[in-house]
N, C-alpha and C positions, 0 to 999 in steps of 0.2 A: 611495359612497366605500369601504365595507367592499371589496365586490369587488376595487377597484382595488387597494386593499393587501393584499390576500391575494392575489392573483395576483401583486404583485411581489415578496412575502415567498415564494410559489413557484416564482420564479421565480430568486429568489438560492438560493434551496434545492438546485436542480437544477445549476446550475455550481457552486457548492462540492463536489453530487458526482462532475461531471465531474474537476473541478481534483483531487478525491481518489482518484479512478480513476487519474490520468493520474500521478499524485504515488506512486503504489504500485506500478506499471510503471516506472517509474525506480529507483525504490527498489530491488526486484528485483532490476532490470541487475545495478544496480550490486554488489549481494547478490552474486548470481552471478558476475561480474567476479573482486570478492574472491577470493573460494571458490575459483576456477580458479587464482589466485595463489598461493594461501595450500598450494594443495594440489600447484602444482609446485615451491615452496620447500623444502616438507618431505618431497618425495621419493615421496608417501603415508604416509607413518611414521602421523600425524594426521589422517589422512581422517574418521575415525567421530567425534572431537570438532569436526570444521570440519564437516560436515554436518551436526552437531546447534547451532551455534552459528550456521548459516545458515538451518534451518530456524526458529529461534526469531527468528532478524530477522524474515525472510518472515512470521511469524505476528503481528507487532508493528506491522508496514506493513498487513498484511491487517487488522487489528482497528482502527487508527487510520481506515483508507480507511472499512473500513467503520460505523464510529461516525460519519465525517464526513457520508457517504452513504445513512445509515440512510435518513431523509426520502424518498429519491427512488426506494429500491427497495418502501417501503410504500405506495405507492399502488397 
C-alpha cells in the first residue's frame, strides 16, 4: 500500500509541475503582451522603468512555477 501512495503522491507532484510550467508561459505572454503596450503608449519616454517592471513579473512567475515544480525537477 506504501508504494501505491507514493506513487500517486508522485504522481500529482509531477502535473502540478506541469500545470506550473504551462501557468508561467502564459504569464510571460501575457507580461510581454503588456510591455509592448505599455511601451507604444508612451512613445519610449519609459522604456527603462517598463523593462524593469516587467522583468520583476517574469521573476515572480518564475519563482512561483518554480516553488510549485520544485518536487519534479529534484529527482
Amino acid at each position: 500500500m506504501g508504494d501505491f501512495t507514493m506513487s500517486m503522491y508522485d504522481k500529482a507532484k509531477d502535473k502540478l509541475g506541469e500545470k506550473a510550467d504551462k501557468a508561467k508561459d502564459a504569464a510571460n505572454k501575457g507580461v510581454d503582451k503588456a510591455t509592448e503596450a505599455a511601451r507604444e503608449k508612451t512613445g519610449g519616454k519609459y522604456d527603462e522603468q517598463i523593462d524593469k517592471a516587467a522583468n520583476k513579473a517574469k521573476d515572480a512567475t518564475r519563482k512561483a512555477a518554480d516553488k510549485a515544480g520544485k518536487s519534479k525537477r529534484d529527482r
